[in-house]
C-alpha positions as a Markdown table, in Angstrom:
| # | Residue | x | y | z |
|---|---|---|---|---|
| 1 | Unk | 164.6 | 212.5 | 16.6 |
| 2 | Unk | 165.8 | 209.0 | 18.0 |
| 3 | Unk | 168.8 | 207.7 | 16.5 |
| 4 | Unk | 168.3 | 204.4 | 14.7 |
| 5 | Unk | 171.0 | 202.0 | 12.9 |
| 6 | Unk | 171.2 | 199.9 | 9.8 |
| 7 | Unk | 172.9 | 196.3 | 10.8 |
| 8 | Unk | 174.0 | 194.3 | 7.8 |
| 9 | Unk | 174.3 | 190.8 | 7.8 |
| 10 | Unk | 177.3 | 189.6 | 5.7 |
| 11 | Unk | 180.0 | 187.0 | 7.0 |
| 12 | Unk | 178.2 | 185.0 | 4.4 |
| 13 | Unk | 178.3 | 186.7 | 1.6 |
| 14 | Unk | 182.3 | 185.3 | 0.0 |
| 15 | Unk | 181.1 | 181.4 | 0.6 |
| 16 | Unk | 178.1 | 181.9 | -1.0 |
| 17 | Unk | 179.9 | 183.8 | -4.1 |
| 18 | Unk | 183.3 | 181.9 | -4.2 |
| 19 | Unk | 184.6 | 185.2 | -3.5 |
| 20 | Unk | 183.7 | 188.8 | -3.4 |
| 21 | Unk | 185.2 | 189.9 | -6.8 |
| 22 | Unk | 182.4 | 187.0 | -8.2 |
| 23 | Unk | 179.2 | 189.3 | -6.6 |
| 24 | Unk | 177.8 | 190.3 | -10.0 |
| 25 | Unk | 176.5 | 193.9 | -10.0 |
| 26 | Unk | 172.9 | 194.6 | -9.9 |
| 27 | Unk | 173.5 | 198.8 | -11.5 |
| 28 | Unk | 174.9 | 200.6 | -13.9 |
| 29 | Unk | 177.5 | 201.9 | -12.6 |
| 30 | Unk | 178.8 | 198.3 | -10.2 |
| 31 | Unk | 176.1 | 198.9 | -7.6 |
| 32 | Unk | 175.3 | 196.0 | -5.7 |
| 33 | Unk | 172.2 | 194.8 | -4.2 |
| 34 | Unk | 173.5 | 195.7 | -0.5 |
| 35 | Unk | 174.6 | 199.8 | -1.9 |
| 36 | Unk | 170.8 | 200.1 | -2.9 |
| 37 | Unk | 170.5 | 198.9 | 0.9 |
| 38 | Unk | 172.2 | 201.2 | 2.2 |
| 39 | Unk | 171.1 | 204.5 | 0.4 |
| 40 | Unk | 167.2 | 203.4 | 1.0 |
| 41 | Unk | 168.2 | 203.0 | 5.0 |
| 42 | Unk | 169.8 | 206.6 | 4.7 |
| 43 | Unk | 167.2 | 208.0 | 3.1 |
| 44 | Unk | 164.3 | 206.9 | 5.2 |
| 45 | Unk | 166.5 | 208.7 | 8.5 |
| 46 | Unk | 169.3 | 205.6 | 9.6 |
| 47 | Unk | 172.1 | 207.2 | 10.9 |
| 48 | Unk | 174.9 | 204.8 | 11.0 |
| 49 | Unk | 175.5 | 201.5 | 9.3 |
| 50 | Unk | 177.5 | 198.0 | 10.9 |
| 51 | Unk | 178.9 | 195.5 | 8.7 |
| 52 | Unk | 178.7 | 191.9 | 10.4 |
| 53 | Unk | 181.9 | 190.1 | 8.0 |
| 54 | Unk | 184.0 | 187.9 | 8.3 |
| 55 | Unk | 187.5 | 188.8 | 9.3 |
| 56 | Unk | 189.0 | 187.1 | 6.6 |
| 57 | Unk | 187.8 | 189.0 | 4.1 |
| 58 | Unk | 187.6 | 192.3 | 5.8 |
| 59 | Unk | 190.3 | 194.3 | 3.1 |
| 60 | Unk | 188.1 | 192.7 | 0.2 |
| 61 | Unk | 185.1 | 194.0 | 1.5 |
| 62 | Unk | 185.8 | 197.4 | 2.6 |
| 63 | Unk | 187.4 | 197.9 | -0.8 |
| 64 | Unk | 184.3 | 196.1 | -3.1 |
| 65 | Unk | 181.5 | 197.5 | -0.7 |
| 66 | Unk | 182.4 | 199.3 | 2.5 |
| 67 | Unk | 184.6 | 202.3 | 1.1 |
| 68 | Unk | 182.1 | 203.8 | -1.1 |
| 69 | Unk | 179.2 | 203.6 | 2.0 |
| 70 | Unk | 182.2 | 205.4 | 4.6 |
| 71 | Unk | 182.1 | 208.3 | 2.3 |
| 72 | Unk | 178.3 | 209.0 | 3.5 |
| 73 | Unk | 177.3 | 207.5 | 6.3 |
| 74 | Unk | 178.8 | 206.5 | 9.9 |
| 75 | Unk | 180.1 | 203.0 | 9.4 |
| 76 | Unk | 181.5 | 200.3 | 11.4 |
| 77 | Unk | 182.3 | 196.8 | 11.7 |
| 78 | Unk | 182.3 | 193.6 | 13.4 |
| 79 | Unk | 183.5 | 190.3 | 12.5 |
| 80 | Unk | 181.4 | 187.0 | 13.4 |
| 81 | Unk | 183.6 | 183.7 | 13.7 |
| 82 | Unk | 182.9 | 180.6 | 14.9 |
| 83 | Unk | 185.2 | 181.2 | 17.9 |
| 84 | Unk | 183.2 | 184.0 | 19.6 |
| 85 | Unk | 181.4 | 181.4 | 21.9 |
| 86 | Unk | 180.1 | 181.7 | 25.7 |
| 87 | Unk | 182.9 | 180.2 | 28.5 |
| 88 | Unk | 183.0 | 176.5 | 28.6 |
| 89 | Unk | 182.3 | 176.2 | 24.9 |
| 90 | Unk | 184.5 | 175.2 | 22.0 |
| 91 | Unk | 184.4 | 175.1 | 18.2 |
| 92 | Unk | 183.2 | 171.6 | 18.0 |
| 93 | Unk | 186.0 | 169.6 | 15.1 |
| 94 | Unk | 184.8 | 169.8 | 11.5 |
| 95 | Unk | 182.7 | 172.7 | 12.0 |
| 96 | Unk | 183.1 | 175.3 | 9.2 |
| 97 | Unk | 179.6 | 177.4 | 8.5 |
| 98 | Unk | 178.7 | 180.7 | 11.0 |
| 99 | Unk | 176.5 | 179.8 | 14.1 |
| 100 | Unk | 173.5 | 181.5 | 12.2 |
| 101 | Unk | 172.0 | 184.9 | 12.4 |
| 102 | Unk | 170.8 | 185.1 | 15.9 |
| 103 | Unk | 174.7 | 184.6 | 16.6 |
| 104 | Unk | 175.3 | 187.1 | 14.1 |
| 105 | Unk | 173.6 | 189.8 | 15.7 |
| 106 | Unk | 174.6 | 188.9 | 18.9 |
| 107 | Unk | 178.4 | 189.7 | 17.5 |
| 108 | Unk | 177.6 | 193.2 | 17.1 |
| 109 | Unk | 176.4 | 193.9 | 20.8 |
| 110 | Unk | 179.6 | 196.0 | 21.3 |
| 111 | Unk | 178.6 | 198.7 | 18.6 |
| 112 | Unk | 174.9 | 199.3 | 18.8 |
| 113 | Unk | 173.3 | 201.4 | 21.4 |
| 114 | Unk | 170.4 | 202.3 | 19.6 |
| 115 | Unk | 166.9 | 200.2 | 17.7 |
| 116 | Unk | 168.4 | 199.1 | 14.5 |
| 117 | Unk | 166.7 | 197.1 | 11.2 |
| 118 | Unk | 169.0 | 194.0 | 10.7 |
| 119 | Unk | 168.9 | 192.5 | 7.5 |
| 120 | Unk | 170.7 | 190.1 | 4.7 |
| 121 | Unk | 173.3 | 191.5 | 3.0 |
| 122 | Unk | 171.8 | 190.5 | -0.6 |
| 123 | Unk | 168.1 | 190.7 | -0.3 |
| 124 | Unk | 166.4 | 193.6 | -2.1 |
| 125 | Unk | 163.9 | 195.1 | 0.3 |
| 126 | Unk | 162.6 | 198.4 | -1.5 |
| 127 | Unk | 162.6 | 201.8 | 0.1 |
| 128 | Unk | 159.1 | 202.0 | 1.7 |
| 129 | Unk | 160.0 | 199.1 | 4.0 |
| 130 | Unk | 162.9 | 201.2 | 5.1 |
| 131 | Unk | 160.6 | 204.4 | 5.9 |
| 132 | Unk | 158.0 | 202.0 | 7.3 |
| 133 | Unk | 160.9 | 200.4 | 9.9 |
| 134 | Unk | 162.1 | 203.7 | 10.6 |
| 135 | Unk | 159.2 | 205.0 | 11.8 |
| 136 | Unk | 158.6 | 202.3 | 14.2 |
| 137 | Unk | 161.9 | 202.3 | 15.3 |
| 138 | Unk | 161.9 | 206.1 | 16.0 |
| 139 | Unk | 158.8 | 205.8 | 18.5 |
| 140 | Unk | 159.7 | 202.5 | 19.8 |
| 141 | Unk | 159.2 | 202.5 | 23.2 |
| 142 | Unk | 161.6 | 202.3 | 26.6 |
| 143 | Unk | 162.2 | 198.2 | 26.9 |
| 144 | Unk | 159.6 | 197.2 | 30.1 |
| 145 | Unk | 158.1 | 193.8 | 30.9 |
| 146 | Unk | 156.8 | 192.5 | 27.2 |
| 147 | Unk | 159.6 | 193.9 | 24.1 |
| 148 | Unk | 158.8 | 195.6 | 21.1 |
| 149 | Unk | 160.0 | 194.2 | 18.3 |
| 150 | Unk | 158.9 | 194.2 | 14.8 |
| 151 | Unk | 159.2 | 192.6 | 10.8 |
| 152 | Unk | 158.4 | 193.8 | 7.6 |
| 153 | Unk | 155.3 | 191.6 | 6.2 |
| 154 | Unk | 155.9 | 190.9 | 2.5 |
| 155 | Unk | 153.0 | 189.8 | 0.3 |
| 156 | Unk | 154.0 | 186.2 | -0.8 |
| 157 | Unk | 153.0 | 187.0 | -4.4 |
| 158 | Unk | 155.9 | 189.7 | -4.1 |
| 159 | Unk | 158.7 | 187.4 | -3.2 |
| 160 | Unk | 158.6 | 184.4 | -5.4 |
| 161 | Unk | 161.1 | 183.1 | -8.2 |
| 162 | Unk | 160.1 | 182.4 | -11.7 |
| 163 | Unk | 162.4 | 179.9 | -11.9 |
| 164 | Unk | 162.0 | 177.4 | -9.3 |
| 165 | Unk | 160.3 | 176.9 | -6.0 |
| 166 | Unk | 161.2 | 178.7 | -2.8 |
| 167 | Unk | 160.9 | 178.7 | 1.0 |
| 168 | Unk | 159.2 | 181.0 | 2.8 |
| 169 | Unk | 157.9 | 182.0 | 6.8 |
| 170 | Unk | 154.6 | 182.5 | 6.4 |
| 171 | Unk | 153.4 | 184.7 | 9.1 |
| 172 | Unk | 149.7 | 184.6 | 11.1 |
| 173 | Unk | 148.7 | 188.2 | 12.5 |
| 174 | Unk | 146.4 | 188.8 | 15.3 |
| 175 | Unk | 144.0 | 191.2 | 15.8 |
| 176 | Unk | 146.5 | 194.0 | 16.8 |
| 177 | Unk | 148.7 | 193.3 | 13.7 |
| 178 | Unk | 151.1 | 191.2 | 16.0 |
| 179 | Unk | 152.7 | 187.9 | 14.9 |
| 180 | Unk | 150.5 | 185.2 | 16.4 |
| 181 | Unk | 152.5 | 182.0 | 14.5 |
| 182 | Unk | 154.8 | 181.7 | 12.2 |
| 183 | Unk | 155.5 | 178.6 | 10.0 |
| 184 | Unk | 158.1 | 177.7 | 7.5 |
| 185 | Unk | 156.2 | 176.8 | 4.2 |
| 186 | Unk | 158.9 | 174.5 | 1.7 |
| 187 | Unk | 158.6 | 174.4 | -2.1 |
| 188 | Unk | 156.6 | 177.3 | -3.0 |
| 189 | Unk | 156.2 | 177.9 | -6.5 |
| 190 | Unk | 153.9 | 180.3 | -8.6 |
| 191 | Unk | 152.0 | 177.9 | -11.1 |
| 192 | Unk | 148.7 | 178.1 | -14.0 |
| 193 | Unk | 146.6 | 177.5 | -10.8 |
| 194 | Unk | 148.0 | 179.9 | -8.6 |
| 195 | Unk | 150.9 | 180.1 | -5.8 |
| 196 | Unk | 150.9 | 176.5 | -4.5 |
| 197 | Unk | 152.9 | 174.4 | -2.2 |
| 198 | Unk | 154.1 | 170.7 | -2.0 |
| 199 | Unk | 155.6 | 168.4 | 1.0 |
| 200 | Unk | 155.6 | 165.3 | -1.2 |
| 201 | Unk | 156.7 | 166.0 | -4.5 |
| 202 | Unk | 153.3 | 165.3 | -5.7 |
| 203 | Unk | 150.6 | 166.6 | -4.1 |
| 204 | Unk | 150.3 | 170.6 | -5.0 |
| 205 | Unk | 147.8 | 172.6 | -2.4 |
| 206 | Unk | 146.9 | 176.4 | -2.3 |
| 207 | Unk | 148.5 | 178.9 | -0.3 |
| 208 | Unk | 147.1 | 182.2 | -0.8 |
| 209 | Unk | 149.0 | 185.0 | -2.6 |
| 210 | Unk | 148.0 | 187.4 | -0.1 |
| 211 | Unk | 150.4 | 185.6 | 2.8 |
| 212 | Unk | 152.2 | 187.7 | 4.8 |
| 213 | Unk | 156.0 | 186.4 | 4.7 |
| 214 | Unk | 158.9 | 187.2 | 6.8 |
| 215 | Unk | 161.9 | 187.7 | 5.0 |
| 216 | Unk | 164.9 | 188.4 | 7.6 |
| 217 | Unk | 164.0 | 192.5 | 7.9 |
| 218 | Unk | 163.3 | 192.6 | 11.7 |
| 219 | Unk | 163.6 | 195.8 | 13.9 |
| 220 | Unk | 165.0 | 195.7 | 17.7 |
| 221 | Unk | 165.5 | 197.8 | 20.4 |
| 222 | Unk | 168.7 | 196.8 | 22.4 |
| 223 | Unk | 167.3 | 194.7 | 24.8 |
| 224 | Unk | 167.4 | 191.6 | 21.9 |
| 225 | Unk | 170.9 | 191.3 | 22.5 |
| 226 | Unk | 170.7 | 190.3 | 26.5 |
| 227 | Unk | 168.4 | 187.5 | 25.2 |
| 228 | Unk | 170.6 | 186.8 | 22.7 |
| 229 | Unk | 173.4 | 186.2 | 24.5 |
| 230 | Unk | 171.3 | 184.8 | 27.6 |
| 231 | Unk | 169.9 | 181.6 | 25.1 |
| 232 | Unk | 172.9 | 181.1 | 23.1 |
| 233 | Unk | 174.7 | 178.8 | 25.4 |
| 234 | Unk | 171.2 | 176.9 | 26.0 |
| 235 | Unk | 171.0 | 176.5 | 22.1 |
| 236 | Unk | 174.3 | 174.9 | 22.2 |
| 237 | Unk | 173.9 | 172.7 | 24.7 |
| 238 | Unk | 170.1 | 172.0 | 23.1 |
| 239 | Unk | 172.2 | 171.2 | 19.8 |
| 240 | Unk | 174.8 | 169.0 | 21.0 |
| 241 | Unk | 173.6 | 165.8 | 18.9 |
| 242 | Unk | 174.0 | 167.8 | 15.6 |
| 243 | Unk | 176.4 | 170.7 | 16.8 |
| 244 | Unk | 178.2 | 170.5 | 13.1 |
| 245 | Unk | 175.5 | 171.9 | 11.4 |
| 246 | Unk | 173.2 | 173.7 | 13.8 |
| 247 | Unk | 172.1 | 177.2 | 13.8 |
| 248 | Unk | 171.0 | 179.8 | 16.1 |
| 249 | Unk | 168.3 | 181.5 | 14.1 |
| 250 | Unk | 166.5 | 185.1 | 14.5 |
| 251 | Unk | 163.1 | 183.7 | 13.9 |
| 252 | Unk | 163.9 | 180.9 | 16.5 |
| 253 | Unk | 164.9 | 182.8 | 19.1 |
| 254 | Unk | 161.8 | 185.7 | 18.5 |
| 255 | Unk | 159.4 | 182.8 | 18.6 |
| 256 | Unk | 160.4 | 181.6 | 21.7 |
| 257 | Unk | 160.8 | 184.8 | 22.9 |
| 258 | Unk | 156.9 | 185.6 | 22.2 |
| 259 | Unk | 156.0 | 182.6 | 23.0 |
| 260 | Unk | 156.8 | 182.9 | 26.7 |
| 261 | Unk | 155.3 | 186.3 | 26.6 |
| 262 | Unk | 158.0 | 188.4 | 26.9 |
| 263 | Unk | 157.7 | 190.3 | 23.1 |
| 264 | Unk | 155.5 | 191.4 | 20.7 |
| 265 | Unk | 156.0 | 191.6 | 17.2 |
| 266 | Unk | 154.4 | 194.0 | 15.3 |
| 267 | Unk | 153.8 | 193.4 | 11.6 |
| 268 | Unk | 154.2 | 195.9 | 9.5 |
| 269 | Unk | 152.8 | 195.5 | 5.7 |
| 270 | Unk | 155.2 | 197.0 | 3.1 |
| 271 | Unk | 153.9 | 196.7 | -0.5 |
| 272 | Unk | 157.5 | 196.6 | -1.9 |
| 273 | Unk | 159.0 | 193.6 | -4.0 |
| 274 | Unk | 161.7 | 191.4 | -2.6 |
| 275 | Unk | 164.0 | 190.7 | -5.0 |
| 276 | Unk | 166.8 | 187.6 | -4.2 |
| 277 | Unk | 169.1 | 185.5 | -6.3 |
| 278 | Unk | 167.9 | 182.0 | -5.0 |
| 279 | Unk | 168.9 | 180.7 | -8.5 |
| 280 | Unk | 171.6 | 182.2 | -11.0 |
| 281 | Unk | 168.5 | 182.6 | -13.7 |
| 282 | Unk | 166.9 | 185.2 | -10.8 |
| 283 | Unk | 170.2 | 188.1 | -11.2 |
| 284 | Unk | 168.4 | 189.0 | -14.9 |
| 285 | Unk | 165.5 | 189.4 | -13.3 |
| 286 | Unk | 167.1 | 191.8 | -10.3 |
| 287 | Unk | 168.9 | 194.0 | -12.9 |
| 288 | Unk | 165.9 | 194.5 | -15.3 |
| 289 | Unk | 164.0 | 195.3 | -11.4 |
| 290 | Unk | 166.8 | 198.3 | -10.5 |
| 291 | Unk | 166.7 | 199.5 | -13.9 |
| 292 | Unk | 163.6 | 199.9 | -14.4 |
| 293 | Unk | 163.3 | 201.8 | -10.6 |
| 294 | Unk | 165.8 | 204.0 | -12.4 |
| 295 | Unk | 163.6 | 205.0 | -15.3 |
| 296 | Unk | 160.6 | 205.5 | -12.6 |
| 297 | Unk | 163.3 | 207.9 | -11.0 |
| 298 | Unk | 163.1 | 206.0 | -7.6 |
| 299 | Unk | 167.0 | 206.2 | -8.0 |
| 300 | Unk | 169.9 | 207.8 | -9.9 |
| 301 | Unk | 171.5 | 206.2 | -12.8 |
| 302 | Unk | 174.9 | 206.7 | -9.9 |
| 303 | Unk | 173.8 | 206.2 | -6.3 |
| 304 | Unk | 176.9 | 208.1 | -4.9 |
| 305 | Unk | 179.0 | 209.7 | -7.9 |
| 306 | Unk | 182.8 | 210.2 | -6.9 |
| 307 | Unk | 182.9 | 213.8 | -7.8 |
């Protein structure tokens, strides 16, 4: 059986916080949203796991998150900074947030040899999108002229806030169940009428529940990171004019990518729940989720007892 890894995107998780010690768990027992992460990859057949972090905060987060995942599984871990640039490039003055996820990725180039599932560090995916990824991963074929790559395809309905409107990629499949388009939709919210959408504040139009959405759960086979690192130093010189606060994306770069016909995308329809904190009133919402996948017996009350 292929080997296939778990890459975890989290340099941003201590800015977004104020601090790792602020994370609030999500279990009983201090699990957070990236430990039920972990164990689903594990369980659906990933055999190693790399941390993308920040180097600043390495010793917090080996000792809040990355010492209890060493004790069962392979783990590694590479640090994204804003100085890991191509030659000729500098950190341009004033800037201060990570190049973005594409760059992300990119950073951890030097540990991967085999298709991986990269994915936030604090988005809840649910297990079956784990087995579903795996599987594709596992029979992913040899790189040749057009890439394999693919995303888990969330039901719209599935990944909405009750307390506030959200932004979403909203995905078009063709008739092989391959990304044809991909848009990004801005203030989504569920209302009386339905899931509906607004880009003027007042006018509120359909979108239908059924939307297949991307939601940063993409699997790769190694060739991604040769056209990672191939269009990062055209995205910086493409950026120039707003270099301060411009980001080298994973959908962007997959979109052009297909676009010139190099990649596929396959989607791949999961029927699991997304669960985020996109506003401090969601984290209720996550705990009551986890717990109640407890009672169902979809996990243990402990994910990985000490003794």
């Amino acid at each position: 059986m292929a080997e296939i890894s778990l890459v975890v995107m989290a340099a941003g998780m201590g800015s977004r916080y104020g601090g790792l010690k602020q994370i609030d768990p999500v279990g009983p027992h201090g699990e957070l949203v990236i430990h039920y992460s972990v164990y689903d990859a594990l369980r659906a057949g990933f055999a190693r796991v790399v941390f993308i972090i920040r180097r600043d905060f390495a010793a917090q987060f080996r000792d809040r998150i990355g010492r209890t995942v060493e004790r069962v599984a392979e783990t590694s871990y590479v640090f994204q900074s804003l100085e890991n640039l191509p030659a000729g490039f500098g950190v341009p003055a004033g800037r201060r947030k990570p190049w973005g996820t594409g760059h992300a990725v990119l950073c951890a180039r030097a540990v991967v040899d085999e298709p991986f599932l990269v994915i936030n560090a604090d988005d809840f995916y649910g297990r079956e999108s784990y087995r579903i990824m795996a599987g594709f991963l596992r029979e992913m074929r040899p790189a040749g002229p057009t890439q394999e790559y693919a995303m888990a395809g969330y039901r719209l309905a599935n990944t909405l806030s009750e307390h506030g409107h959200v932004t979403r990629a909203v995905c078009r499949a063709n008739e092989e169940g391959c990304l044809a388009g991909i848009r990004e939709v801005f203030k989504i919210r569920r209302l009386p009428e339905g899931v509906m959408f607004t880009e003027n504040d007042r006018d509120w139009l359909p979108l239908p529940a059924d939307s297949l959405v991307s939601m940063n759960f993409w699997g790769f086979p190694t060739s991604i990171f040769e056209e990672l690192e191939a269009r990062f130093p055209a995205f910086l010189r493409r950026s120039a004019a707003d270099i301060g606060r411009a980001e080298f994306l994973i959908p962007e770069v997959v979109g052009e990518i297909v676009r010139e016909g190099r990649a596929r995308v396959r989607i791949l329809p999961t029927p699991e729940k997304w669960f985020g904190v996109t506003y401090p009133e969601d984290r209720p919402r996550v705990q009551a989720a986890v717990s109640e996948l407890i009672r169902q017996g979809v996990y243990p009350a402990e994910l990985w007892p000490e003794s």
